[in-house]
N, C-alpha and C positions, 0 to 999 in steps of 0.2 A: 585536679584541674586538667591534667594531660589525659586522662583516662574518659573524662566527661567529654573535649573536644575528641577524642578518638573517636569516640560512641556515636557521637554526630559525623562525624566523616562517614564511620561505616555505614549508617543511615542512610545517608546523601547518597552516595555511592551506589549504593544496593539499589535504592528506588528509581535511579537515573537508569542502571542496568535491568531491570524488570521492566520500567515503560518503557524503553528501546528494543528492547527483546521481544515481546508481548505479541504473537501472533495475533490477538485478537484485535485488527486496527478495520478502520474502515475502510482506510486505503486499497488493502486487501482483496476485500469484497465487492469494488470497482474496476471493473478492467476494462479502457476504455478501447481498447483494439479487439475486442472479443463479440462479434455481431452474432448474432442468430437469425439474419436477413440474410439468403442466400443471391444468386444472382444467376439467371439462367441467359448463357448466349447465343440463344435462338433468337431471344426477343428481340437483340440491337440492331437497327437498322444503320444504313450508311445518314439517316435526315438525327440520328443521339448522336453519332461523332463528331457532327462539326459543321 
């Protein structure tokens, strides 16, 4: 009985650690600070500031 509940702990354990660890998230592959819009300050007039 102690050996069976072990076997399941380590289960538990393991699989909590591998999806935590798991480079492969979506999260990841979303960076929402990361533009590829540049911005050129020739174009801003004093009538875009304000």
């Amino acid at each position: 009985m102690k050996t069976k509940f072990n076997l399941y702990l380590l289960a538990a354990v393991s699989s909590i650690l591998f999806v935590s660890c798991n480079p492969d998230s979506i999260a990841d592959e979303d960076n929402p600070y990361e533009t590829e819009q540049g911005l050129d300050k020739k174009e801003i007039t004093d009538q875009d500031l304000g």
